[in-house]
N, C-alpha and C positions, 0 to 999 in steps of 0.2 A: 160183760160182767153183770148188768143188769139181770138178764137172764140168767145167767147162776142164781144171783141171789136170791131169784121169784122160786126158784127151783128148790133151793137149801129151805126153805120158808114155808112152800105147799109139801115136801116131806116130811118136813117136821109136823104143819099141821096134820099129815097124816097119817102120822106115828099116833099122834094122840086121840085120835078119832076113831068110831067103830069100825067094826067090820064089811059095813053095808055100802058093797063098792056102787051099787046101781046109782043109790042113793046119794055118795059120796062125789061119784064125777058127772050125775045130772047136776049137782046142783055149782060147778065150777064150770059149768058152758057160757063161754061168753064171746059176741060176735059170728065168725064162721064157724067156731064151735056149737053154736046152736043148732045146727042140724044135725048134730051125733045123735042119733037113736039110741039109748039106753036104754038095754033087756030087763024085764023085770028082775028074769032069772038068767042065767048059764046057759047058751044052747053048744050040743055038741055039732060037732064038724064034719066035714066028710073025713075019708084016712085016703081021699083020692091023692093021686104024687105028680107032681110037677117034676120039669127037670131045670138045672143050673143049663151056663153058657157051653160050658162041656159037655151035658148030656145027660150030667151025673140025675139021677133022679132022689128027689125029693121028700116030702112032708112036714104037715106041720109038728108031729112028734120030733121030727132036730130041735124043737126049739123049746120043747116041756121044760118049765120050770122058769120061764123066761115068760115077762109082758111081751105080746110083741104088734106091733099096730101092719098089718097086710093090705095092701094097699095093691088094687085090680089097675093096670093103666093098658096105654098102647102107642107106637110112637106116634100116629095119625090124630092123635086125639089133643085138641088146643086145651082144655082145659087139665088136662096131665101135664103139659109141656110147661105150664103155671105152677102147679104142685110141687114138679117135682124137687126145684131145689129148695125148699120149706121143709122136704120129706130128709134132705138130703142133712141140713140144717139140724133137725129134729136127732137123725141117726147119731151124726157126728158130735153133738154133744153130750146127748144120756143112753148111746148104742154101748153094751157093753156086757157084764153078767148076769144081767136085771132085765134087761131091754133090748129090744131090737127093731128096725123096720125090713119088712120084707117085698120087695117089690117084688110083680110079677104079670111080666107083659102078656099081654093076653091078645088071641087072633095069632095074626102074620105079623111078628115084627123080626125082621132080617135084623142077625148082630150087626152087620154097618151102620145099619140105620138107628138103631140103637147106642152104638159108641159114639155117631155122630152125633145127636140128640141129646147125652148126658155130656159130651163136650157141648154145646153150645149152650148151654144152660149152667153149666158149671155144676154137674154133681160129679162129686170125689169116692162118698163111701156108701153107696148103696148097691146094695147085690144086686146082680141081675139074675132071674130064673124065668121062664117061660111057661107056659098054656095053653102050646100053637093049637091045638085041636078044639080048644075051648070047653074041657071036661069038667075041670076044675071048678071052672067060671057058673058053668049052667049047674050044678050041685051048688056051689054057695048061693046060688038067685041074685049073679050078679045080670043088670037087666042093661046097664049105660056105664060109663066108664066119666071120670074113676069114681071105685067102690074103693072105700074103706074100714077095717075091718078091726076092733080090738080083739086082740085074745088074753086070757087072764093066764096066771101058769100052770094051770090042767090043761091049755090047749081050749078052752072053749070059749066062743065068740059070746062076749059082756057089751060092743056098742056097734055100729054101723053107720056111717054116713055114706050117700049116694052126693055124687059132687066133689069141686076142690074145695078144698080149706088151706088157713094156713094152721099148717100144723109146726111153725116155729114160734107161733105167739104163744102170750104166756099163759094163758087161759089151755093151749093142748098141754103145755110143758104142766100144768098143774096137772091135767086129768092121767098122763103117764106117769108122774109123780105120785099120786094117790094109788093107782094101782098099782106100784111097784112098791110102797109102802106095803099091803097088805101080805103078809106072808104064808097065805093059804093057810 
């Protein structure tokens, strides 16, 4: 409940507040949030595609019109394996018409090893899509895992952290919050 109400609190504050998101979610960094890189400006993206657990292949245009925080992980990786139900956390309370998190395992992660992985961590609702070849990865300048990545809803990357965070504290819940306020 707590976390709603941080949440109903930093949208509102961000209803009222200008348009300057750089500005707006640098300065609502607090704790692991501190390592969010905030762009001056907008930078665009590759239009490189991923695929889902099916196959289906991908982009980050499915998601125009939509915040969405993309997040690089792998299942070998301990500090993902930390993230990820924060990320999962994060999804399942403000994932919706506004928002989204996008995972996307990058390298060799076999699906077993994967559904094991988000079973024992306990994630419920976050997608799984992949980047076995690492194309994806090496065009964003992902260099260590995890990367994390905002996009604004043109699709274009506004912050970047390298490293885990929690991204269920209320300090992320604000900076998703502010940029889902902004209505382009």
């Amino acid at each position: 409940m707590r976390h709603l109400l941080a949440v109903v609190l930093y949208t509102a504050l961000g209803l009222g507040a200008n348009a300057g998101a750089a500005a707006d979610i640098a300065g609502l960094r607090e704790g692991s949030m501190l390592k969010l890189a905030v762009h001056e400006a907008p930078v665009e993206v590759p239009a490189t595609s991923f695929t889902d657990a099916e196959g289906a292949e991908h982009g980050f245009a499915d998601w125009k019109g939509k915040v969405v925080l993309v997040n690089f992980w792998a299942t070998w990786c301990a500090p993902c394996r930390k993230e990820l139900p924060a990320l999962d956390a994060l999804n399942r309370d403000l994932g919706g018409d506004d928002f989204a998190v996008v995972t996307i395992a990058t390298g060799r992660n076999p699906q077993p090893a994967i559904t094991r992985l988000f079973d024992e961590v306990g994630v419920k609702t976050l997608p799984v899509y992949l980047d076995p070849k690492l194309q994806l990865s090496r065009e964003m300048g992902v260099l260590g895992l995890p990367v994390s990545i905002l996009l604004n809803r043109e699709g274009q990357e506004v912050a970047r952290m390298s490293g885990d965070a929690e991204w269920d504290s209320d300090s992320a819940r604000a900076i998703v919050a502010a940029l889902v306020a902004e209505k382009g």
